[in-house]
N, CA, C and O atoms as a CHARMM CRD file, in Angstrom:
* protein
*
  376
    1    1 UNK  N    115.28300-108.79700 -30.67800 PROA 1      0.00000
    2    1 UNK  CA   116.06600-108.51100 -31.86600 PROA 1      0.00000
    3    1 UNK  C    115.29900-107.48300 -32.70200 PROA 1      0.00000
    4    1 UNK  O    114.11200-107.70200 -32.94300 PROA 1      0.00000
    5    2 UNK  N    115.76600-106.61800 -33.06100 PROA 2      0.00000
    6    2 UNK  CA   115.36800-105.29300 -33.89400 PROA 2      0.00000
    7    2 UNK  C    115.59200-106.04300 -34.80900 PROA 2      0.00000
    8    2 UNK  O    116.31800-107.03700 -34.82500 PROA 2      0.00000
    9    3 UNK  N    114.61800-105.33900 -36.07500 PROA 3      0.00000
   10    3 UNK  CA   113.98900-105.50700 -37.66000 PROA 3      0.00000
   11    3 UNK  C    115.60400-105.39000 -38.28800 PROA 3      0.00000
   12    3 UNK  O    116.13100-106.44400 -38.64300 PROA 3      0.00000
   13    4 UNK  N    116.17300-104.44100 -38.38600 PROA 4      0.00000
   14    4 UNK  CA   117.35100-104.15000 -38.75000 PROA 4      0.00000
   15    4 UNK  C    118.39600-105.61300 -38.20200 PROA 4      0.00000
   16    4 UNK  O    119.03900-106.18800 -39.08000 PROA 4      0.00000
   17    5 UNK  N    118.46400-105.97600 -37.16100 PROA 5      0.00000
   18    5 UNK  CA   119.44500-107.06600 -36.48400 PROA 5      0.00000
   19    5 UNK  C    119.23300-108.48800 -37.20800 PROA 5      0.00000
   20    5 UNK  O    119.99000-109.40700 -37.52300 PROA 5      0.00000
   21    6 UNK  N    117.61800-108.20300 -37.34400 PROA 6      0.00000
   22    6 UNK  CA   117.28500-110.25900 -38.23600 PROA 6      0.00000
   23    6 UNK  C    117.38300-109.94500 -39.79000 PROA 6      0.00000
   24    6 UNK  O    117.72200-110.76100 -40.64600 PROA 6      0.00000
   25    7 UNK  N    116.93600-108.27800 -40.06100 PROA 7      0.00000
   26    7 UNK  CA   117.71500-108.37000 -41.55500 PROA 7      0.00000
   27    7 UNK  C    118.72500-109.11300 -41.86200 PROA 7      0.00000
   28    7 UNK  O    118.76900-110.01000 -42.70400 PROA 7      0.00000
   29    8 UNK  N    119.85700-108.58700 -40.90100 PROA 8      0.00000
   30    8 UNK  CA   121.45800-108.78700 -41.31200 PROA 8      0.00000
   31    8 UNK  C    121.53400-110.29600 -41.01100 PROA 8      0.00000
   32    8 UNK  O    122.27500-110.97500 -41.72200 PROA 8      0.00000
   33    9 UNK  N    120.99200-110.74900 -40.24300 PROA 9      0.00000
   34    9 UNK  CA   120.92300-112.31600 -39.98000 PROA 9      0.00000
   35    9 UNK  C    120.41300-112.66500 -41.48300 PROA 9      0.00000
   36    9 UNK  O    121.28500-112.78700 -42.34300 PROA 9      0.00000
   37   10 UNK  N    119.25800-112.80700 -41.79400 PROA 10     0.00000
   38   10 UNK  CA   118.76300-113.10400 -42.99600 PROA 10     0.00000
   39   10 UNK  C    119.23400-112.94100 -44.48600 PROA 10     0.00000
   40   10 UNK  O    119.10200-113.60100 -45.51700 PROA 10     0.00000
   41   11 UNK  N    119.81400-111.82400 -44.14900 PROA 11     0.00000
   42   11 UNK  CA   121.13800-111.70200 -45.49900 PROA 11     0.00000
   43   11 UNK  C    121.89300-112.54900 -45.55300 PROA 11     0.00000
   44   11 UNK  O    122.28400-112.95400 -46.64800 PROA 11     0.00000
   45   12 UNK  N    122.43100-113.19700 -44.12800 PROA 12     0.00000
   46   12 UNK  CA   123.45200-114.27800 -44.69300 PROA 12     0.00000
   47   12 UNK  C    123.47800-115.78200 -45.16600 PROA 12     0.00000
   48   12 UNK  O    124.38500-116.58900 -45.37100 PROA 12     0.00000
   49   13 UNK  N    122.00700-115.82300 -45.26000 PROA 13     0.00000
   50   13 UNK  CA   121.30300-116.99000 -46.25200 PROA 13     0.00000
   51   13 UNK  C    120.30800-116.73900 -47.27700 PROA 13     0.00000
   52   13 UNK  O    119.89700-117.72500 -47.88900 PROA 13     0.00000
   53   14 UNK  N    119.84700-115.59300 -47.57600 PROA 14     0.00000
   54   14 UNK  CA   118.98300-115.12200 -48.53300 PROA 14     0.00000
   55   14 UNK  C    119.54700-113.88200 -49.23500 PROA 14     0.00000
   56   14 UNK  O    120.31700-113.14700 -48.61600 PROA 14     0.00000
   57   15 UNK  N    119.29100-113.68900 -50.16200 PROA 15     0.00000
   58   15 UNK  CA   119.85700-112.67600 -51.24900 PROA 15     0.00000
   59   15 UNK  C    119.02800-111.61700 -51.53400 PROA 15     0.00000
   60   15 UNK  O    118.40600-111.66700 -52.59500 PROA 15     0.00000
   61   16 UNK  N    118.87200-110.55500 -50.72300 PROA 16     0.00000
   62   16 UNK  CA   117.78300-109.42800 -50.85500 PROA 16     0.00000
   63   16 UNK  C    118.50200-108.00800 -50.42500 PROA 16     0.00000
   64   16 UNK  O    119.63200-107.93400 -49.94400 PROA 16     0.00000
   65   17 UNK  N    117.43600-106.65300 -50.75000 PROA 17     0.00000
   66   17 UNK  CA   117.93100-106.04900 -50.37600 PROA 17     0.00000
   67   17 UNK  C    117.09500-104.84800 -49.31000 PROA 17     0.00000
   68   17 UNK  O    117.73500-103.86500 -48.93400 PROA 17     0.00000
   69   18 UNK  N    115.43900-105.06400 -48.82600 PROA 18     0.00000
   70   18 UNK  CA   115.17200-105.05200 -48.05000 PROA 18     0.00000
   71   18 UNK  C    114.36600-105.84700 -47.14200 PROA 18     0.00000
   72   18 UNK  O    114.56400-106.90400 -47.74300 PROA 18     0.00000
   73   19 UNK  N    113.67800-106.16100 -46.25800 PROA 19     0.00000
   74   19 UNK  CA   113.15600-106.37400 -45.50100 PROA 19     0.00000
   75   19 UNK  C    111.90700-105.64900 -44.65000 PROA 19     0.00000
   76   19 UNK  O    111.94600-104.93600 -43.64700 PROA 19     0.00000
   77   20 UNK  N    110.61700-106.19500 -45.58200 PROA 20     0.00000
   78   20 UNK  CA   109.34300-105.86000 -44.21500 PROA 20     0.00000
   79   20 UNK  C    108.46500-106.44000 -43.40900 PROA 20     0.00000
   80   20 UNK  O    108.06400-107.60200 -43.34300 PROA 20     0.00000
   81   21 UNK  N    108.29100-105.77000 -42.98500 PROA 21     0.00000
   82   21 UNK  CA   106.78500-106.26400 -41.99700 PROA 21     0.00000
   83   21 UNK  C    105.60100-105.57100 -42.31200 PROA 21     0.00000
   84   21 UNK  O    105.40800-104.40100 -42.64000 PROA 21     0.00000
   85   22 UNK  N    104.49400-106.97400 -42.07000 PROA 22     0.00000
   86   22 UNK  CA   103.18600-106.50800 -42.24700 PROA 22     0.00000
   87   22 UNK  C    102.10600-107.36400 -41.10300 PROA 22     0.00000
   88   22 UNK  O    102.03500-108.45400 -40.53700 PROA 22     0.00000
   89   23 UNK  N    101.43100-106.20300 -41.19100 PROA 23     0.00000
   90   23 UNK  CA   100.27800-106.39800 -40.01300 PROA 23     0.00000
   91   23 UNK  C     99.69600-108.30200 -39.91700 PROA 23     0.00000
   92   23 UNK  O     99.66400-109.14000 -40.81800 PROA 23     0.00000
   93   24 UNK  N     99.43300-108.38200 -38.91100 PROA 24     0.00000
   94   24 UNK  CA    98.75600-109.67700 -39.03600 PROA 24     0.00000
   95   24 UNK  C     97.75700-110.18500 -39.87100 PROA 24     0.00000
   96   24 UNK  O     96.79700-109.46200 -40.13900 PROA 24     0.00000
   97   25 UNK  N     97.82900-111.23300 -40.28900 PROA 25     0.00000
   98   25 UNK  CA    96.70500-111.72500 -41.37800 PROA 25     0.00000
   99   25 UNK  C     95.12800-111.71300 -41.27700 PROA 25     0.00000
  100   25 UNK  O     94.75100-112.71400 -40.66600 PROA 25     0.00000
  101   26 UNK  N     94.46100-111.19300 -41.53500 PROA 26     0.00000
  102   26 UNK  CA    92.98400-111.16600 -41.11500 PROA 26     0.00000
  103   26 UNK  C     92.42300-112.82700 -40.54500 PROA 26     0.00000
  104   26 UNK  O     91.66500-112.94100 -39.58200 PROA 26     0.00000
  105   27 UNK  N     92.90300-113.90800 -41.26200 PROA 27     0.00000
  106   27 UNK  CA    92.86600-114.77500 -40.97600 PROA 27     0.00000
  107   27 UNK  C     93.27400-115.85700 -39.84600 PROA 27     0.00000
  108   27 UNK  O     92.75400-116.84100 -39.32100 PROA 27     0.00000
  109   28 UNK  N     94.67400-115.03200 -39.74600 PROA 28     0.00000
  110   28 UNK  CA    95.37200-115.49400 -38.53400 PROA 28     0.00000
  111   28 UNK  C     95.80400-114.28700 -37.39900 PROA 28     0.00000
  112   28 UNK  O     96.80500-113.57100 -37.44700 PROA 28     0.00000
  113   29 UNK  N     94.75400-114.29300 -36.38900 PROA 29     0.00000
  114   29 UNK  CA    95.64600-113.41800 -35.84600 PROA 29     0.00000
  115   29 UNK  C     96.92000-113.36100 -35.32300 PROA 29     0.00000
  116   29 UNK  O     97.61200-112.35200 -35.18700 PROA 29     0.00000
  117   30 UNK  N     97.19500-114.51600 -35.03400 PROA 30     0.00000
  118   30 UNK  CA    98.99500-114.74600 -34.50600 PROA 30     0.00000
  119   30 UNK  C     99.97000-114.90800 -35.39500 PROA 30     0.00000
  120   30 UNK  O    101.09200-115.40200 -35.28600 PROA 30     0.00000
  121   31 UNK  N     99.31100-114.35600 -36.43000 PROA 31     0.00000
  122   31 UNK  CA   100.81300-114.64200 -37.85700 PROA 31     0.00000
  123   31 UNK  C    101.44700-112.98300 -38.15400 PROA 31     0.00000
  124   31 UNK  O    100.87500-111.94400 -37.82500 PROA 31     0.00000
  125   32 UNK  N    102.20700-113.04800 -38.55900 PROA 32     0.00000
  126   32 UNK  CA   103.01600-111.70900 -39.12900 PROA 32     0.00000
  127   32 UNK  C    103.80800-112.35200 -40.49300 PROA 32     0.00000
  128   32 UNK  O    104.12000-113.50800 -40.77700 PROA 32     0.00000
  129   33 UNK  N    103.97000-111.15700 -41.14500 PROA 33     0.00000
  130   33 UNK  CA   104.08800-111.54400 -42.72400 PROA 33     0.00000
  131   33 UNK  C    105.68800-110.31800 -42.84400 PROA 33     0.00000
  132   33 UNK  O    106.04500-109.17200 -42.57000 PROA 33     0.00000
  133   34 UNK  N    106.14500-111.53400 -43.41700 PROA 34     0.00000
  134   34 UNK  CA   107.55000-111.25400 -43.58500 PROA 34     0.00000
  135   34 UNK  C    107.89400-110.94700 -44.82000 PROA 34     0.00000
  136   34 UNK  O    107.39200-111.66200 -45.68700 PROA 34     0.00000
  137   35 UNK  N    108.78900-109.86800 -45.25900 PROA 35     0.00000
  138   35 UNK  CA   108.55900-110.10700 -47.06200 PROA 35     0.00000
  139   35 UNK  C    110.21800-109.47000 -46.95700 PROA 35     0.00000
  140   35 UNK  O    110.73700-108.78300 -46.07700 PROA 35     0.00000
  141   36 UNK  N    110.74000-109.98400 -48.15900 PROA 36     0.00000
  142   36 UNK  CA   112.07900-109.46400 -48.54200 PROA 36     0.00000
  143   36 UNK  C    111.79800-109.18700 -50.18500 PROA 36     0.00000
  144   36 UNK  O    111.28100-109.88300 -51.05800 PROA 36     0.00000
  145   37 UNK  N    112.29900-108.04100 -50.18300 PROA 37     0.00000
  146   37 UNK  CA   112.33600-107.24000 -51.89900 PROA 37     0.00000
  147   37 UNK  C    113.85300-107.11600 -52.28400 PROA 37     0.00000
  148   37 UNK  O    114.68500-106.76800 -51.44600 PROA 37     0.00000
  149   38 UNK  N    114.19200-107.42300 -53.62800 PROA 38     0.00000
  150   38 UNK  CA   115.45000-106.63700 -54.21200 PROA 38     0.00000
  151   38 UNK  C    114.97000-105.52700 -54.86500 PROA 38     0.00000
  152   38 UNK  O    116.00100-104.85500 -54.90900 PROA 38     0.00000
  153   39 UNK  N    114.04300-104.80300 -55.45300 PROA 39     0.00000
  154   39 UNK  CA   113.85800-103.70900 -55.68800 PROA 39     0.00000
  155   39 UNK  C    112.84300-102.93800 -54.27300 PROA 39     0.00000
  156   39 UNK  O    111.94200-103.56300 -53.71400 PROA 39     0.00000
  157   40 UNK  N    113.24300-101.49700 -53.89900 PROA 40     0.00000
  158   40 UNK  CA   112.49900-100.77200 -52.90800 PROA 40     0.00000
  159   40 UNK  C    111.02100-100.79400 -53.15800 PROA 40     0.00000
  160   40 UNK  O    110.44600-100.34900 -54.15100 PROA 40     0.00000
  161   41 UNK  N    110.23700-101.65500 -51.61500 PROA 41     0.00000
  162   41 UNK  CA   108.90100-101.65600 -52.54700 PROA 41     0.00000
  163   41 UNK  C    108.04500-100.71800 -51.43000 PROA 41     0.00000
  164   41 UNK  O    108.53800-100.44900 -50.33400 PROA 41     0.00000
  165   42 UNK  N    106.97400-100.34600 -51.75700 PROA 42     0.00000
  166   42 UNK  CA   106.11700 -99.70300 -51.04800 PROA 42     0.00000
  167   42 UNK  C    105.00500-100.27200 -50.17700 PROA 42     0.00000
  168   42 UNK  O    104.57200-101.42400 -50.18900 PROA 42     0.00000
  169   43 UNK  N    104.57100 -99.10400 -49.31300 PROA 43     0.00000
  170   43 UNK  CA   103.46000 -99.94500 -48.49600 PROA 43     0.00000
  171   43 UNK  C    102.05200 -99.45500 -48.87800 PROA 43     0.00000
  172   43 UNK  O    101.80600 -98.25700 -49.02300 PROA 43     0.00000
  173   44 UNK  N    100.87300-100.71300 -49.08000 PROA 44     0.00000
  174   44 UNK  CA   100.02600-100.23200 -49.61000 PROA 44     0.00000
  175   44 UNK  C     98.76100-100.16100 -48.64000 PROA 44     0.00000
  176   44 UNK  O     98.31700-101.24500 -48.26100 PROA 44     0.00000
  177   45 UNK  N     98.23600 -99.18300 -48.26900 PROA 45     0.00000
  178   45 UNK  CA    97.82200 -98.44400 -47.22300 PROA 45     0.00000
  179   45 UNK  C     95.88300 -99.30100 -47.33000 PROA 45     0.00000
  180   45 UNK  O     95.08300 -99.54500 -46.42800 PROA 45     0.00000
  181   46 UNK  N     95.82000 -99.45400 -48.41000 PROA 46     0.00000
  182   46 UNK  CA    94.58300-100.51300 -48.82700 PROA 46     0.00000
  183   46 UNK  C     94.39800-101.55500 -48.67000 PROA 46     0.00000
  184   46 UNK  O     93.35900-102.03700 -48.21900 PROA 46     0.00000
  185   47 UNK  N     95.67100-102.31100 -49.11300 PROA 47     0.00000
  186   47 UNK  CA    95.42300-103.52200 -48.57000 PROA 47     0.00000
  187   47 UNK  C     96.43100-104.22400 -47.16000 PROA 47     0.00000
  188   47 UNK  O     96.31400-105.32400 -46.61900 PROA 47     0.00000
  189   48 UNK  N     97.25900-103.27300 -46.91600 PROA 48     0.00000
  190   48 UNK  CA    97.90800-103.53100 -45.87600 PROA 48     0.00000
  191   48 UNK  C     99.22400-104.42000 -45.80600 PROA 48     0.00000
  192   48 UNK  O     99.60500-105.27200 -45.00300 PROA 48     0.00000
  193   49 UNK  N     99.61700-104.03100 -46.64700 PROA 49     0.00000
  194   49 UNK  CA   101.08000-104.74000 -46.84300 PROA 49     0.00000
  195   49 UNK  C    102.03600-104.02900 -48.25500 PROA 49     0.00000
  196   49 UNK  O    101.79400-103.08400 -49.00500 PROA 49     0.00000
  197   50 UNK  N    102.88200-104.74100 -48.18700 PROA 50     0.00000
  198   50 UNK  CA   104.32000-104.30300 -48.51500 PROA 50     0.00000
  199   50 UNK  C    104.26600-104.93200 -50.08900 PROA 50     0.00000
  200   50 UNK  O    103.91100-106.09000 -50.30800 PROA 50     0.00000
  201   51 UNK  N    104.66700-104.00400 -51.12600 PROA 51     0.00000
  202   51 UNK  CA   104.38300-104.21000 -52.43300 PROA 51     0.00000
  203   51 UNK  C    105.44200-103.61400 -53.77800 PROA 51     0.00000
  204   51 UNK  O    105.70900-102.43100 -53.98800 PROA 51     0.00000
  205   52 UNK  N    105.85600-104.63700 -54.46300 PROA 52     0.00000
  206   52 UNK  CA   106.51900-103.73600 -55.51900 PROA 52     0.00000
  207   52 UNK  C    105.76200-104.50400 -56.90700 PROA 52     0.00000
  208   52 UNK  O    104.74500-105.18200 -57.05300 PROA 52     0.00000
  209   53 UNK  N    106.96200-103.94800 -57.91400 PROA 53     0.00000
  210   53 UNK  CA   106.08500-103.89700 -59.34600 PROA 53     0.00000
  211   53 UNK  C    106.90600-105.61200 -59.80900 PROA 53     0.00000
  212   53 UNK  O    106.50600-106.12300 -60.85500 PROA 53     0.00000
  213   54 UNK  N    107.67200-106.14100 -59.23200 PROA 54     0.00000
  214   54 UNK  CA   108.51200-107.35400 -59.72500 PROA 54     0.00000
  215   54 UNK  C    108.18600-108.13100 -59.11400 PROA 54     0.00000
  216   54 UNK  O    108.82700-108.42000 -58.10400 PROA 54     0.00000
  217   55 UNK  N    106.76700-108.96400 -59.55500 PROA 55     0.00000
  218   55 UNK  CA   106.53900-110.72400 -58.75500 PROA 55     0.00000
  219   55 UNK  C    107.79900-111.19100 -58.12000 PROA 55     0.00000
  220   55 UNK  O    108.03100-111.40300 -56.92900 PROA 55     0.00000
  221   56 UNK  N    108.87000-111.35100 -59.58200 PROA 56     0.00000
  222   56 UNK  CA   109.69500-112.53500 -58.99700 PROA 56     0.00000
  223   56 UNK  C    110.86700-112.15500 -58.41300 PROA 56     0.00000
  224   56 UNK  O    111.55300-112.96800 -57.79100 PROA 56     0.00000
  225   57 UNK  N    111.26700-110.66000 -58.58300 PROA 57     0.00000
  226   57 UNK  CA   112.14100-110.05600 -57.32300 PROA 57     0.00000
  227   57 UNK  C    112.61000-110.24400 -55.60400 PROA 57     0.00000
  228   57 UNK  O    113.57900-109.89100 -54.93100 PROA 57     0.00000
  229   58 UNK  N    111.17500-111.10000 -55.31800 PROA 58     0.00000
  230   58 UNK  CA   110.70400-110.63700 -53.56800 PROA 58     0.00000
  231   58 UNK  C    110.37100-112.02500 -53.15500 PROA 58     0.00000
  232   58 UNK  O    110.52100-112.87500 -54.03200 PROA 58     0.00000
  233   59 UNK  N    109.91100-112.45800 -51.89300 PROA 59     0.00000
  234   59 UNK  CA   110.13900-113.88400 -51.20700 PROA 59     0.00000
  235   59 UNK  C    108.53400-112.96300 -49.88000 PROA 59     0.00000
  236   59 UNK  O    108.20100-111.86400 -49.43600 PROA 59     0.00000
  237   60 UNK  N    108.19300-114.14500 -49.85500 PROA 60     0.00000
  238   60 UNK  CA   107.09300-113.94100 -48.76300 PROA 60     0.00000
  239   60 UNK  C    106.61800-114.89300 -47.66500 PROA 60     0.00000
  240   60 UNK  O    106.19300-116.04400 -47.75500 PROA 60     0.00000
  241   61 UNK  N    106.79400-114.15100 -46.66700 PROA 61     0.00000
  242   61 UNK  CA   106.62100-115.54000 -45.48400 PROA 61     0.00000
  243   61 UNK  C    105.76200-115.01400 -44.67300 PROA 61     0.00000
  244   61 UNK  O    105.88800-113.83700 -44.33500 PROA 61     0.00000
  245   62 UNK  N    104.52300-115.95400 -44.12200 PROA 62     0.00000
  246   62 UNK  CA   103.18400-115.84100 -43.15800 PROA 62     0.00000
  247   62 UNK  C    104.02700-117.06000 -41.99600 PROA 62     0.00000
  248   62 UNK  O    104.41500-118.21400 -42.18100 PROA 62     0.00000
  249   63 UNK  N    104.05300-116.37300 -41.08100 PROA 63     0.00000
  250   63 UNK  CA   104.08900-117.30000 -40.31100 PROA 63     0.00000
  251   63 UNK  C    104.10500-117.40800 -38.78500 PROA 63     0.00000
  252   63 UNK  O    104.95700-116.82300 -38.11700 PROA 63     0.00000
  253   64 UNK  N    102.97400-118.30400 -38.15000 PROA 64     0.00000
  254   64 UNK  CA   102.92000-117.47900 -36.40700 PROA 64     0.00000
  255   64 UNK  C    103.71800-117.47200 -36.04400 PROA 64     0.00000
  256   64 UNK  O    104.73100-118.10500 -36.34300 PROA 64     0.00000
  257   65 UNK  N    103.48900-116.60200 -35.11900 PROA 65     0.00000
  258   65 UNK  CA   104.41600-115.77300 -33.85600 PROA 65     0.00000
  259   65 UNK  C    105.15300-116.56800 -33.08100 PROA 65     0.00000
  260   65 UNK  O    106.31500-116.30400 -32.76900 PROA 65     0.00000
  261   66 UNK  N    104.23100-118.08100 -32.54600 PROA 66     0.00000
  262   66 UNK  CA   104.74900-118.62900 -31.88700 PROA 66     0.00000
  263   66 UNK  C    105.82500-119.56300 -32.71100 PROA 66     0.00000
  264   66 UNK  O    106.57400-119.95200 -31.81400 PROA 66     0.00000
  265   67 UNK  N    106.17600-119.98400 -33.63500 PROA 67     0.00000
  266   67 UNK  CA   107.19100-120.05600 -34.36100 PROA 67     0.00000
  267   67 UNK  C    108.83500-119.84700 -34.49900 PROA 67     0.00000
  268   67 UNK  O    109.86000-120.47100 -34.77400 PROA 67     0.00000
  269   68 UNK  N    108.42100-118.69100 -34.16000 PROA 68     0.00000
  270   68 UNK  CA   109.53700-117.75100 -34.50300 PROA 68     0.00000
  271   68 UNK  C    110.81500-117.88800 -33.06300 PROA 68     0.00000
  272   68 UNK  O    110.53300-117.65300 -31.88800 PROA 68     0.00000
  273   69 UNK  N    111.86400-118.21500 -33.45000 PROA 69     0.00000
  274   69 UNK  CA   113.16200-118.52600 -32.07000 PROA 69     0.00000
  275   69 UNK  C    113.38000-116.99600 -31.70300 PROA 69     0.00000
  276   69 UNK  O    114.27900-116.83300 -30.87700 PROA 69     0.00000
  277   70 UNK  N    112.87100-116.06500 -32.05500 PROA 70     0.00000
  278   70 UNK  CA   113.19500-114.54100 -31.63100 PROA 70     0.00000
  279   70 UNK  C    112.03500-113.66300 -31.37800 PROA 70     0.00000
  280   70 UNK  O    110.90200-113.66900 -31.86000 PROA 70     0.00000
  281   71 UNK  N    112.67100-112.82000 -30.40000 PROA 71     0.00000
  282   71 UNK  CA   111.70300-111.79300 -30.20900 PROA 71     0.00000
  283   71 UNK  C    111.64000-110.62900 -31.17500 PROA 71     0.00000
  284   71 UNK  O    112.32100-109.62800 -30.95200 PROA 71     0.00000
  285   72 UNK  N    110.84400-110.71200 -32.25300 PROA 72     0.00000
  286   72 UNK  CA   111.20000-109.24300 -32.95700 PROA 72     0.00000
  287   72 UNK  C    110.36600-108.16000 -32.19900 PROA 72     0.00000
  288   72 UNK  O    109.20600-107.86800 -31.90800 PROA 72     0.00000
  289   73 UNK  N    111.60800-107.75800 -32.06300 PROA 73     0.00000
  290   73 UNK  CA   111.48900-106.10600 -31.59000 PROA 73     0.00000
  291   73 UNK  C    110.92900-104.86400 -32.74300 PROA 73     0.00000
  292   73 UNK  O    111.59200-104.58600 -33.74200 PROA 73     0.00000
  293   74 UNK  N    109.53900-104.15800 -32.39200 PROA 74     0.00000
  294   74 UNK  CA   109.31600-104.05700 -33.18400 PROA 74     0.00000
  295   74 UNK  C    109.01300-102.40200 -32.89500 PROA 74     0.00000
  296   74 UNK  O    108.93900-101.47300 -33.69800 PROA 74     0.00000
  297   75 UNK  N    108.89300-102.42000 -31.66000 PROA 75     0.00000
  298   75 UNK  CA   109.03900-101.03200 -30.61200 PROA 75     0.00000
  299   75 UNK  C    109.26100 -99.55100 -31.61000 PROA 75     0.00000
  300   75 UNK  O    108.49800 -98.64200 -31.93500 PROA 75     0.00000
  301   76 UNK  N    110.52100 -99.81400 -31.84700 PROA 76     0.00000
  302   76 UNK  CA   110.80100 -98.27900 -32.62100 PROA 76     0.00000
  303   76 UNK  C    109.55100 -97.84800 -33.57800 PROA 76     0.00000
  304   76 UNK  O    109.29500 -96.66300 -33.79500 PROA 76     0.00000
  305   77 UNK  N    108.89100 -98.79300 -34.06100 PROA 77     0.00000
  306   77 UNK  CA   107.99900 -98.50300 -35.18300 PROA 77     0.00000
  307   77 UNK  C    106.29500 -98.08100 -34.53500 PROA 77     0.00000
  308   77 UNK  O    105.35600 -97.96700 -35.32300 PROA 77     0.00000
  309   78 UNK  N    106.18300 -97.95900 -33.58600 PROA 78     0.00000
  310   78 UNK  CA   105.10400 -97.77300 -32.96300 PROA 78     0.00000
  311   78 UNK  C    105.00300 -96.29700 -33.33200 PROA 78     0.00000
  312   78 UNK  O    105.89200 -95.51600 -33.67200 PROA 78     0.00000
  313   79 UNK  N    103.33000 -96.06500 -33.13700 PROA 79     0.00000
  314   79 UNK  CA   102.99900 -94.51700 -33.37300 PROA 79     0.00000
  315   79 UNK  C    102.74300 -93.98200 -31.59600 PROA 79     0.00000
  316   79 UNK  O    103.23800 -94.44900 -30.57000 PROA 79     0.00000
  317   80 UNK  N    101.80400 -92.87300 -31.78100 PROA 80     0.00000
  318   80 UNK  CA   101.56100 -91.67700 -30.67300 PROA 80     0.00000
  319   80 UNK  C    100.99900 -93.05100 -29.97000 PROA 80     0.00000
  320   80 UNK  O    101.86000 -93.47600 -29.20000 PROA 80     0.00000
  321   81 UNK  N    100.07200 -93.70700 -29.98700 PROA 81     0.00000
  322   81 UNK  CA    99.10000 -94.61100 -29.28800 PROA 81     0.00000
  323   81 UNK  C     99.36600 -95.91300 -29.44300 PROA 81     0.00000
  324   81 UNK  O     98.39900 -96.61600 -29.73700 PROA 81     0.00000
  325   82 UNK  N    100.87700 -96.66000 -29.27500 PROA 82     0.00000
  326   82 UNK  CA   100.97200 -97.58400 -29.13200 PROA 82     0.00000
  327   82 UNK  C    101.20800 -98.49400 -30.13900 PROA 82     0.00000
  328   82 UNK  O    101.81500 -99.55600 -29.99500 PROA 82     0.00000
  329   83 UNK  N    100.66900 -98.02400 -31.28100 PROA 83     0.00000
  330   83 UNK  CA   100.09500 -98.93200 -32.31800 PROA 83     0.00000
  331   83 UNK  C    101.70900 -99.44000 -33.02900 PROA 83     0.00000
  332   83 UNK  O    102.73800 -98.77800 -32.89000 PROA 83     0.00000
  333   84 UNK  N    101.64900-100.24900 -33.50100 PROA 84     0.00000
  334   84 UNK  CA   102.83200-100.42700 -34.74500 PROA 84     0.00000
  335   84 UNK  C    102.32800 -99.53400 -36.10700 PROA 84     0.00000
  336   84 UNK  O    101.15400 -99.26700 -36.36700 PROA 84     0.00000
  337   85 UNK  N    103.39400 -99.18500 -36.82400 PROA 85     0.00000
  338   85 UNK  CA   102.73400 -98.18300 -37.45300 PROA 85     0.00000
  339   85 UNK  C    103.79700 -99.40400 -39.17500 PROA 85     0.00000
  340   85 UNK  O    104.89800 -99.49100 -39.71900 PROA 85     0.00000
  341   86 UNK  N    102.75900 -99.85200 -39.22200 PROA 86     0.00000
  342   86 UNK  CA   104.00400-101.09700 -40.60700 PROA 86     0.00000
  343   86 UNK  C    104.24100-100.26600 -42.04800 PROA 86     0.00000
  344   86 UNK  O    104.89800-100.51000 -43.06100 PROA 86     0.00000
  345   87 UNK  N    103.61700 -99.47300 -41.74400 PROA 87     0.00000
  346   87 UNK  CA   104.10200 -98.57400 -43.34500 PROA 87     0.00000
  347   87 UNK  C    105.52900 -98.00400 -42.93000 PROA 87     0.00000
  348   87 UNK  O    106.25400 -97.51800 -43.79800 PROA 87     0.00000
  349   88 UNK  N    106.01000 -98.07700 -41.32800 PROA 88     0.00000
  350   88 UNK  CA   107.30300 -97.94700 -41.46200 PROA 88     0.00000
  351   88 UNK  C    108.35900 -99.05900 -41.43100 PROA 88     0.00000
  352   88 UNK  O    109.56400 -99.07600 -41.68100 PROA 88     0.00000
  353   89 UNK  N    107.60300 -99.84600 -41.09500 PROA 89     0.00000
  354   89 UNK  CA   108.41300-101.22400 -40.96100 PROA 89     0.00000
  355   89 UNK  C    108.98000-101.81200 -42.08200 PROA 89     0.00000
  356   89 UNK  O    108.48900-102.75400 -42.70400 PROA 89     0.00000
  357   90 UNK  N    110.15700-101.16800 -42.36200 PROA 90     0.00000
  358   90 UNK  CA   111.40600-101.78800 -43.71000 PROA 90     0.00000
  359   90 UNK  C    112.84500-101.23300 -43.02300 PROA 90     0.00000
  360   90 UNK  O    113.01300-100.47300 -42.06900 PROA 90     0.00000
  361   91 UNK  N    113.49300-101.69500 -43.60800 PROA 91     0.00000
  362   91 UNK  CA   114.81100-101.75800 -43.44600 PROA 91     0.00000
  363   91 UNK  C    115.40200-102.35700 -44.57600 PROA 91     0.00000
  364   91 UNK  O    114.88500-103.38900 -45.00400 PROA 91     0.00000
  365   92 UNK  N    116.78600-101.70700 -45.35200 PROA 92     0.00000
  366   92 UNK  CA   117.43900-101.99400 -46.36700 PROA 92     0.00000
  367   92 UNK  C    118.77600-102.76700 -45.89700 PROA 92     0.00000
  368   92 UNK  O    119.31200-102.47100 -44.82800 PROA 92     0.00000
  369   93 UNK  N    119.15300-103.50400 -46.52000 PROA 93     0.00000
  370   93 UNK  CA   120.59400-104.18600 -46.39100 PROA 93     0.00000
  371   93 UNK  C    121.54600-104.67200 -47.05400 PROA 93     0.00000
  372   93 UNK  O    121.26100-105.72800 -47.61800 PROA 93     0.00000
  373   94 UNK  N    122.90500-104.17600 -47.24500 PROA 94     0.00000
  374   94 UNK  CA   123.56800-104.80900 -48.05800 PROA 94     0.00000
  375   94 UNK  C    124.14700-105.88900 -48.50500 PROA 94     0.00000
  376   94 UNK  O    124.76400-105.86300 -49.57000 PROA 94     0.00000
């Protein structure tokens, strides 16, 4: 399932208007961090994740991989060398 496909899933029980991804937790390596914003937030290249100026705007979820009932597809967002590249990883939804 593409980032864009579990957005639209996730819209239809949560009230947001985008959706990101962020690198795994230093702590956990098998977790990925899920965040939904109603205002467009940015990615912060320092500390490695997804950020706006409204605490209570946005919703945040850590949670392993193995968890998760889907495969997120995360492919499109990869750079030259494989890598996931998460400063692109958002998607907006209505």
């Amino acid at each position: 399932m593409t980032l864009t496909e579990f957005a639209k899933k996730l819209r239809e029980d949560f009230k947001f208007k985008y959706l990101t991804v962020s690198p795994k937790t230093i702590w956990q390596d098998d977790c990925i961090g899920l965040d939904i914003f109603i205002n467009k937030p940015w990615f912060s290249a320092k500390d490695r994740h997804w950020v706006d100026m409204e605490f209570f705007t946005r919703g945040m979820l850590v949670i392993p991989e193995s968890l998760l009932e889907i495969n997120l597809n995360l492919s499109e967002y990869k750079d030259e060398q494989g890598n996931i590249d998460y400063s692109k990883c958002i998607v907006e939804v209505e």
